[in-house]
C-alpha positions in Angstrom: 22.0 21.6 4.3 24.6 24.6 4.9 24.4 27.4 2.0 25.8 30.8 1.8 23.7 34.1 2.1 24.9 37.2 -0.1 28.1 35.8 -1.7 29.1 34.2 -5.0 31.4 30.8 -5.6 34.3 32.4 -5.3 33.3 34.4 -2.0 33.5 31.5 0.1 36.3 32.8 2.2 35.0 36.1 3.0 31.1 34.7 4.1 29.4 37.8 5.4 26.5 35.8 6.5 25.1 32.4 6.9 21.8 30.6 7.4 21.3 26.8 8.0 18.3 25.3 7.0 16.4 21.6 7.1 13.4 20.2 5.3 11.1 18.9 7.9 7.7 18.7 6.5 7.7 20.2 3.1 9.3 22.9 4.7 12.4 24.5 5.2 13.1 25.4 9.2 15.8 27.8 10.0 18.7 25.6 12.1 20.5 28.5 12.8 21.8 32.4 11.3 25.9 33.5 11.7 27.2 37.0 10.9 30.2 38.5 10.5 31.8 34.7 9.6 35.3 34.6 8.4 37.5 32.1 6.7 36.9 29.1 9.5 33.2 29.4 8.9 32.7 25.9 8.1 34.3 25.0 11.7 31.9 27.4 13.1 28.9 25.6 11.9 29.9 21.9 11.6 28.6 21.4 15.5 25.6 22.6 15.2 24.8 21.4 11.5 26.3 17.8 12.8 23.8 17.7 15.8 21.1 18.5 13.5 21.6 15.9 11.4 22.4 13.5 14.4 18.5 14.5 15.6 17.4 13.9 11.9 18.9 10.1 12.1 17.5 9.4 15.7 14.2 10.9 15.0 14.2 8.2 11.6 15.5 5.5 14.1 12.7 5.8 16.3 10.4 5.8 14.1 11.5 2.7 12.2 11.8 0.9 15.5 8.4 1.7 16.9 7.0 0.6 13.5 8.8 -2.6 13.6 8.1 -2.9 17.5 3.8 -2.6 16.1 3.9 -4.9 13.3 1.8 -7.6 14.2 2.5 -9.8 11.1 5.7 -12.0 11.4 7.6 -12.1 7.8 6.1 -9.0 7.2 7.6 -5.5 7.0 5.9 -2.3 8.2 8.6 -0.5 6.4 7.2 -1.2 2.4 9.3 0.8 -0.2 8.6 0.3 -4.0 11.0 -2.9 -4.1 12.0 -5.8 -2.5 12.7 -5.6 1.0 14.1 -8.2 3.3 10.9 -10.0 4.6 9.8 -10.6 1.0 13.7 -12.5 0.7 11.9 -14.1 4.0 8.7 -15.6 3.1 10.8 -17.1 -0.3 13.1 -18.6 2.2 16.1 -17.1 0.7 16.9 -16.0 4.5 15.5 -17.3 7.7 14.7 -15.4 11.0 17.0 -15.4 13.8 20.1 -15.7 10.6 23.2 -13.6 10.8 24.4 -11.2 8.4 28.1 -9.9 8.2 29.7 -6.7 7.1 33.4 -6.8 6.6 34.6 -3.2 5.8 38.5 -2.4 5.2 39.4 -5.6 3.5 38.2 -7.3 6.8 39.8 -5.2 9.5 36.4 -4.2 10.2 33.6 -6.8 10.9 29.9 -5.7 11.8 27.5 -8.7 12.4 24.2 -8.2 12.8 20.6 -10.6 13.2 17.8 -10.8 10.8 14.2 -10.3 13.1 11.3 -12.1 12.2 9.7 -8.6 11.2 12.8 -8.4 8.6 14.9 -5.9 10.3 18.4 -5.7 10.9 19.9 -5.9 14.5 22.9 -5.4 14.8 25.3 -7.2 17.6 24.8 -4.5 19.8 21.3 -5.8 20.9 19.9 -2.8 20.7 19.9 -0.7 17.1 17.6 -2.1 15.1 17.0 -0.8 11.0 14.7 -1.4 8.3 17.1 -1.7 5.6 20.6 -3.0 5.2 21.3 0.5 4.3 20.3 2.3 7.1 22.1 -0.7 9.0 25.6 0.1 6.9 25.3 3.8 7.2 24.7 3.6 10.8 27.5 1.4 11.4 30.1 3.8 8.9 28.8 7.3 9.3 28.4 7.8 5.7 25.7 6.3 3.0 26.4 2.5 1.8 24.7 0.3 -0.3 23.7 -2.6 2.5 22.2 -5.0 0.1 26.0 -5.5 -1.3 28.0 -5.0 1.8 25.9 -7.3 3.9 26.1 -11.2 3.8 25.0 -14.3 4.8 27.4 -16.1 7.4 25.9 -19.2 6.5 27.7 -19.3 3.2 29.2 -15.8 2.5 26.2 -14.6 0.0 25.5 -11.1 -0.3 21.6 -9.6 0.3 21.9 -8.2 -3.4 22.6 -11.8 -5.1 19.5 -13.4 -3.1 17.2 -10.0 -4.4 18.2 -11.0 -7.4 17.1 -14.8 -7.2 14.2 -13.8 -6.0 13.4 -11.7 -8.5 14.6 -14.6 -11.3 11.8 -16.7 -9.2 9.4 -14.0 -9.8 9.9 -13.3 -13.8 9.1 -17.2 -14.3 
């Protein structure tokens, strides 16, 4: 998101200038411009490139949830990706609505829960965040990317989203 203006690899220290920028629409918007930056440049910019990137994640948020919040199917997702997602492990009955899902991060010191919706979306304990994917639910939850179709599983007997994906897909290659 953050790259240097008018200085080479090894000119980090001594940034003269600095422009952050996003993609938002096939295009790239100007965030913000610095001059005259000096060695704590990247503590100059990490507020404003971190709420940018906080307004990035509630802007995909909202979106999800007013997709899921319009889907007038039950079982079925609004939110199609090339793949599987987790109403497809629904209608196979791999997973049932109302079903919880755990994440237990630092061998177990850490344990997110969350609720599968009858739209197959994620939410989580809090009653109120609701995702698309286990992934968006994991990164949410940690703050960095994770792979949520490992990390989260089913209370019921402790197996993960990835291992019912792949019996589904066994069902389907038959």
């Amino acid at each position: 998101m953050a790259e240097p203006r008018r200085c080479g690899p090894s000119d980090l220290n001594s940034v003269q200038a600095l422009e952050v920028q996003l993609a938002y629409r096939g295009r790239w918007m100007p965030v913000g411009r610095w001059t005259g930056l000096d060695e704590r440049w990247p503590w100059t910019l990490a507020p404003t490139v971190a709420a940018a990137m906080h307004l990035y994640i509630d802007a995909a948020e909202t979106l999800s949830r007013e997709a899921v919040l319009t889907s007038e199917r039950p079982g079925s997702s609004p939110l199609r990706w090339a793949g599987t997602v987790l109403s497809d492990l629904m209608a196979a009955d791999l997973v049932t609505y109302g079903e919880e899902l755990v994440w237990e991060r630092c061998a177990g010191e850490v344990r997110h829960t969350a609720r599968l919706r009858i739209d197959g979306t994620f939410l989580l304990a809090d009653g109120e965040r609701v995702f698309a994917t286990p992934s968006a639910a994991a990164t949410a939850l940690s703050g960095k990317h994770h792979h949520g179709w490992s990390a989260w599983r089913r209370t019921a007997d402790g197996r993960s989203l990835a291992d019912l994906r792949a019996d589904l897909r066994t069902r389907r290659d038959r």
